[in-house]
C-alpha positions in Angstrom: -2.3 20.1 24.5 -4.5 20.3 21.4 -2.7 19.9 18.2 -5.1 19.3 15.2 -5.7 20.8 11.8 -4.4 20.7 8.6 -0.8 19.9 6.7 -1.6 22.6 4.3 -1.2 25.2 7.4 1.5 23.7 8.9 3.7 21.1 7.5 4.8 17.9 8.8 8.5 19.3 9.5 6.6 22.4 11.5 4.6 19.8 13.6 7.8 17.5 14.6 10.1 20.5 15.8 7.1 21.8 17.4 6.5 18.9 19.3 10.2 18.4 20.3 10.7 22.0 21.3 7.7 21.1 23.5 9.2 17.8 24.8 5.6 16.8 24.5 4.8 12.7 24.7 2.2 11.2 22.7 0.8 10.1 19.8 0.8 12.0 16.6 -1.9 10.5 13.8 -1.3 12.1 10.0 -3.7 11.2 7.5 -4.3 11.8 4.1 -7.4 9.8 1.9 -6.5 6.3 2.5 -2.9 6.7 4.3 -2.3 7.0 7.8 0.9 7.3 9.8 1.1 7.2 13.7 4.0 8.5 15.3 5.1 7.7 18.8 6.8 10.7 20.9 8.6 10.2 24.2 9.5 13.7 25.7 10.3 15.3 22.1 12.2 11.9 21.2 10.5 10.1 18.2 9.9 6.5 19.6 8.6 4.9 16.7 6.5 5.5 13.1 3.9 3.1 11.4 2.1 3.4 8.4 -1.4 1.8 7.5 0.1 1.8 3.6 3.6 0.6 4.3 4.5 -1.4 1.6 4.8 -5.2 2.3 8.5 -5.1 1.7 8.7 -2.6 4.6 7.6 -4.9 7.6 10.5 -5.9 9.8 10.4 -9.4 9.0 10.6 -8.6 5.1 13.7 -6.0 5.6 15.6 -9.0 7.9 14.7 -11.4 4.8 15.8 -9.3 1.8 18.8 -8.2 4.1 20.0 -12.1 4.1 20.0 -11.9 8.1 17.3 -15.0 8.5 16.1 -16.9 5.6 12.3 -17.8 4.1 12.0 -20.8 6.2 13.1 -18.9 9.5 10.6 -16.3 8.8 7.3 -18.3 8.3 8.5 -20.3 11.6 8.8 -17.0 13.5 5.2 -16.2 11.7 4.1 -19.1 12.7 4.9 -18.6 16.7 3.3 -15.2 16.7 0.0 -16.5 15.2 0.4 -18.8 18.5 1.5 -17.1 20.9 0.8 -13.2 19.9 4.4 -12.3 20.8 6.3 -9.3 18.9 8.2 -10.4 15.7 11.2 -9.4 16.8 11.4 -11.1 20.4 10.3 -14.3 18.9 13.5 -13.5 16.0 16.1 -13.1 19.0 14.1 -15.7 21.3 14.8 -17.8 18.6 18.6 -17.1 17.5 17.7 -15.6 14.3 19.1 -12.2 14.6 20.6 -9.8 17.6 19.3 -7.5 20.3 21.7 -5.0 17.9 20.5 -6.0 14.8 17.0 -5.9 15.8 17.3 -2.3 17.0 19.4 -1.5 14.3 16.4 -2.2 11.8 13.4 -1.0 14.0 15.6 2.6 13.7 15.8 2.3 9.8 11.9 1.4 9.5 11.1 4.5 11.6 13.2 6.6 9.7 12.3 5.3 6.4 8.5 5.6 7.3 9.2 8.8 8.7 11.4 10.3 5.7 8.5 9.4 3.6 6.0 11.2 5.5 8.0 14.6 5.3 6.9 14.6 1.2 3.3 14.7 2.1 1.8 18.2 1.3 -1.7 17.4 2.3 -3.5 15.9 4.8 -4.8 16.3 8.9 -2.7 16.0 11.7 -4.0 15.1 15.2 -1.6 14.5 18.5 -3.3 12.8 21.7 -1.0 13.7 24.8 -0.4 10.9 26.8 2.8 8.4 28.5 3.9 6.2 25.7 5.4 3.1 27.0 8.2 0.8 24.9 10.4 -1.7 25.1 14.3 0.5 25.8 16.0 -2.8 25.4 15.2 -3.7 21.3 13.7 0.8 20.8 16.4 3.9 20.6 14.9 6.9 20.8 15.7 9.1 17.6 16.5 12.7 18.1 14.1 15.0 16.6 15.7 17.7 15.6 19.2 15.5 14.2 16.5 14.1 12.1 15.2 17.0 10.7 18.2 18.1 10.0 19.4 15.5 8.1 16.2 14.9 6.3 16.0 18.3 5.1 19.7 17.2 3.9 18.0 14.3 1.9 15.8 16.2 0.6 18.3 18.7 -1.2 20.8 15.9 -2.2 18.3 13.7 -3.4 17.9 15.4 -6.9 21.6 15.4 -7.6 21.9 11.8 -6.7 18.6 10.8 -8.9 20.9 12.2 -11.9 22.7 9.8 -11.8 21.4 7.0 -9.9 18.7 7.5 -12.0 16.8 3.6 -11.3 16.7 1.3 -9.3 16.9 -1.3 -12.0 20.7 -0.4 -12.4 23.3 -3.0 -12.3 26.6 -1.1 -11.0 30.2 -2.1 -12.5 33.3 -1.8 -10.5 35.7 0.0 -12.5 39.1 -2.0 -13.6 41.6 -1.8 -11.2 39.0 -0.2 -8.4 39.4 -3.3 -6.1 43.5 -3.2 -6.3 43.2 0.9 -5.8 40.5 0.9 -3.0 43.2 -0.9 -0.8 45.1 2.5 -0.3 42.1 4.4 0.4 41.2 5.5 3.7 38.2 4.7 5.5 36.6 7.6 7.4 35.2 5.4 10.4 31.3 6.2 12.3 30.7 5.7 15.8 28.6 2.7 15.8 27.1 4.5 19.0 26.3 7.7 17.7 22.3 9.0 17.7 21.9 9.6 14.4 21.5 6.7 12.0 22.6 8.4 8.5 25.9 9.3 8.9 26.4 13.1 7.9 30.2 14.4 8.0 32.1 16.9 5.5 31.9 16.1 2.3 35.3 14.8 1.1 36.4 15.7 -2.3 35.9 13.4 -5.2 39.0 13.6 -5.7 40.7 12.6 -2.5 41.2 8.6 -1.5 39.0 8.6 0.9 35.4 6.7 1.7 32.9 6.8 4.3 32.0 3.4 6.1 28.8 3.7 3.8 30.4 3.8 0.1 33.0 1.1 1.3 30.2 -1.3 2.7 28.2 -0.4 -0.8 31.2 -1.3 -2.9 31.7 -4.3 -1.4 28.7 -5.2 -2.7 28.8 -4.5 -6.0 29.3 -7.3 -7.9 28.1 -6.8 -11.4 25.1 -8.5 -10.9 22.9 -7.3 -8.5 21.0 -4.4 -9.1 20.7 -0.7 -7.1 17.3 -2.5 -5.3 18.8 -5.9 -4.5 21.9 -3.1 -2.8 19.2 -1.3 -1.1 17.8 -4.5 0.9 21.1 -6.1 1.9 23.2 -2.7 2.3 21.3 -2.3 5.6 21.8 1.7 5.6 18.4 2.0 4.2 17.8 4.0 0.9 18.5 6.9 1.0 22.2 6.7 2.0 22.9 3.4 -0.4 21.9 6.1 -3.5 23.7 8.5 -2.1 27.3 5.9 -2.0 26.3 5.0 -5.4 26.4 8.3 -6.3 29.8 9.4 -4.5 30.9 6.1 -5.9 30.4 7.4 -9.6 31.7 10.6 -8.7 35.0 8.7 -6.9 35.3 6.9 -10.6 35.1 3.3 -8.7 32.0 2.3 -10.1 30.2 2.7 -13.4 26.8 1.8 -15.2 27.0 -1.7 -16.2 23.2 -2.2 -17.8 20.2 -1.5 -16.8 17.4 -4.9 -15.8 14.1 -5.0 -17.8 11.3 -4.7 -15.7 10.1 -8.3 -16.4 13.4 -9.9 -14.6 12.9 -8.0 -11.6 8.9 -9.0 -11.3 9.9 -12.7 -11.6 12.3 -12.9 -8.6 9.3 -11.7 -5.8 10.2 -13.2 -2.5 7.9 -15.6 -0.8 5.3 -13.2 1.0 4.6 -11.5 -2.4 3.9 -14.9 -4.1 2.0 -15.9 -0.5 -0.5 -13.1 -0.8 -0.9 -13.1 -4.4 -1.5 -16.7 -4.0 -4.6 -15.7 -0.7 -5.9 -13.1 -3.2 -6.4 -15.5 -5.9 -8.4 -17.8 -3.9 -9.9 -15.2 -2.7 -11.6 -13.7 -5.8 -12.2 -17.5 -7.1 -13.9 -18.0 -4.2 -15.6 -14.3 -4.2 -16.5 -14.9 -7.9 -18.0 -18.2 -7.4 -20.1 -17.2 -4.3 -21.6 -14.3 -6.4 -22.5 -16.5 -9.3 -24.0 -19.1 -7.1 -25.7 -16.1 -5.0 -26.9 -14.9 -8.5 -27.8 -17.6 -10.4 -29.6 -19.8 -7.3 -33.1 -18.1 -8.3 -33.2 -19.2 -11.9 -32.0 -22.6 -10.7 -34.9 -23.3 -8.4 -37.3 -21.8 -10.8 -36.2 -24.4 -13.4 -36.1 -27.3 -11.3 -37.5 -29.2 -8.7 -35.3 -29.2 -5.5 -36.8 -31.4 -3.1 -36.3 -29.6 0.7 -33.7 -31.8 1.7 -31.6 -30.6 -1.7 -32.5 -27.4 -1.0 -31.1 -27.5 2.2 -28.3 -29.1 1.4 -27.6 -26.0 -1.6 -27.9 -23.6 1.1 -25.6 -25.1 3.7 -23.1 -25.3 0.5 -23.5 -21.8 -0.3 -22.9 -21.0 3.5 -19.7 -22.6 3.2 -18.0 -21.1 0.4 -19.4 -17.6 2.4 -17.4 -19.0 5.1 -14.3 -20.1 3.3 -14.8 -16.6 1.3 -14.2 -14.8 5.0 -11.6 -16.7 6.5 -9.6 -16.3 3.0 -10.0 -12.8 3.6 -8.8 -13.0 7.6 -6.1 -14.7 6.6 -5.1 -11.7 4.2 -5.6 -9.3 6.9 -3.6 -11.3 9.1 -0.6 -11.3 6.5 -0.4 -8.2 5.9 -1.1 -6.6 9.4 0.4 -9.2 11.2 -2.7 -9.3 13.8 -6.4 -10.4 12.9 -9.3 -7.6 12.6 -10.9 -6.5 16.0 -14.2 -7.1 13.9 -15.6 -8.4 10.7 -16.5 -4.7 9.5 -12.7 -4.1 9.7 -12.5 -6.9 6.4 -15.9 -4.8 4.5 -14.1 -1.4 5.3 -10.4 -1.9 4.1 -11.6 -3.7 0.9 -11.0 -7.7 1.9 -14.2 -8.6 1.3 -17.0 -7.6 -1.6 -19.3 -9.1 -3.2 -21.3 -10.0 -0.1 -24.6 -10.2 0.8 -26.5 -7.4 2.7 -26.3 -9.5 6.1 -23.0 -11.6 6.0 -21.6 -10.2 9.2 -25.2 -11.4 10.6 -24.7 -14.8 9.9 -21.5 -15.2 11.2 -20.3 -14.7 14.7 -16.6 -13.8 14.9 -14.5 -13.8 17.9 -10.8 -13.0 18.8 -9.0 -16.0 20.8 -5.9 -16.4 22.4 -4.0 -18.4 19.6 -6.4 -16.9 16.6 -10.0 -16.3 15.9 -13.2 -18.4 16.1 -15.6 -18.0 13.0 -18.7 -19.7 13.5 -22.1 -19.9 12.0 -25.1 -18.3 13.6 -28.0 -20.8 14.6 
């Protein structure tokens, strides 16, 4: 089956219910500029979503942090068993009695249908799907039903205005009301099957007025506490975003919860978690190093043209410079690696995505760069 062209003719929405009418398996690639999203596809069932763009905070091991299920020092251990042994994130989380086979699945879901939710607001772009058996692992993947997905997308889609009235950032603080946590006791909870295919739960509306809450408001609620903001909710609600705004909003509407302030943008910069600070930190040794390189590379001429370097100076300048070149690279692997959570296939992978500049002509000449089992071998060319 050939199924290429562009978003502009037919959507993203058009291309996933085509595909699942179809009960086609494969991969579908969307691109647009610099973003790319690959979706898996098992017989019409969405298997999984990735995007080349997704924000840092988006990896698994970053939702598991901000959701307090492992802490900072769990998470660079796990990091530091898959630089060694190349295992999946999550096995080495469970291997390790950091999480559960349910909580792992549970968040793989979310990350697909957050990626995937995302990728319905593109309006340009090309699409491309390659036919062929996808493979995964059944035990830690659940296959997400296409078309409940689209459905309840198209849902978001119409709420989300409504609920960005009054939810309107994300730098909120949310209030309970006085009296809500005595008054909440006589509500009822309208209960979800845990088991059910669709991850947002979607049922009647209630009215406002009625004393009743879905699972999701009352597991929102709970965690208000006048002090965490509608961002901090997001990460530790576990329900992704989507359906945390939408509690808060049936929240307000309920008359449980109101606006307490609103946090200045400065607050919320200062408390980045550790992989933030960790790549800012590669990036600054990284232009340090880029700088200095450049200036060396730059300035050696006028150097040797004002002084005398005897030859064994001169070889001693250039085996200096070919350090820091070194150093300059593996600063930039190292980047890669963070972020991507596997090293390039190649060191034109590092010029192309933007990890290296600066560079001269025939760098990746004078290096020799292979993959190894635990890492990667950098080496100087004789």
């Amino acid at each position: 089956m050939a199924l290429q062209g562009d978003i502009k003719d037919l959507s993203v929405v058009d291309i996933l219910q085509l595909l699942y009418q179809q009960q086609k398996s494969g991969v579908l690639t969307l691109a647009d500029k610099s973003k790319q999203v690959q979706v898996l596809f098992d017989n019409g069932m969405i298997i999984s979503a990735t995007s080349s763009i997704r924000n840092i905070n988006e990896y698994l091991g970053e939702m598991l942090l901000k959701a307090d299920l492992i802490t900072k020092t769990q998470l660079l251990r796990t990091l530091e068993i898959q630089r060694e042994t190349l295992k999946k994130l999550g096995d080495i989380l469970i291997e390790q009695g950091y999480i559960t086979l349910e909580e792992l699945r549970h968040f793989l879901k979310l990350q697909t249908h957050e990626t995937i939710f995302k990728l319905l607001m593109w309006k340009s772009g090309t699409y491309n799907f390659h036919q062929r058996i996808v493979t995964y692992n059944k035990k830690t993947t659940s296959p997400i039903n296409t078309e409940h997905f689209l459905m309840d997308s198209l849902r978001m889609t119409d709420e989300l205005p409504e609920i960005r009235k009054k939810v309107y950032s994300k730098n909120i603080v949310f209030e309970k009301m006085p009296g809500a946590e005595d008054e909440i006791k006589f509500w009822r909870v309208q209960d979800r099957d845990e088991d059910e295919d669709d991850l947002f739960f979607d049922s009647d509306e209630p009215d406002p007025s009625e004393r009743i809450l879905n699972s999701s408001e009352k597991r929102i609620f709970d965690l208000i506490d006048g002090e965490r903001s509608v961002s901090e909710i997001i990460n530790i609600g576990r329900i992704g975003e989507f359906e945390t705004l939408k509690a808060l909003s049936m929240l307000i509407s309920k008359r449980l919860i109101d606006v307490g302030y609103e946090l200045e943008e400065e607050r919320i910069t200062t408390s980045q978690d550790i992989s933030v600070k960790n790549v800012s930190s590669y990036l600054a040794v990284a232009v340090f190093v880029i700088i200095l390189v450049g200036y060396l590379f730059i300035a050696y001429p006028r150097i040797k043209s004002n002084f005398t370097i005897s030859p064994s100076n001169t070889t001693l300048f250039n085996q200096s410079q070919l350090n820091m070149e070194r150093a300059n690279i593996e600063s930039a692997i190292e980047i890669y690696y963070f972020i991507h959570s596997s090293y390039p296939e190649n060191l034109q992978q590092l010029y192309t995505n933007g990890y290296v500049e600066n560079v001269r002509y025939d760098w990746k000449d004078r290096f020799e760069y292979t993959l190894t089992g635990s890492g990667y071998s950098l080496i100087v060319k004789e």
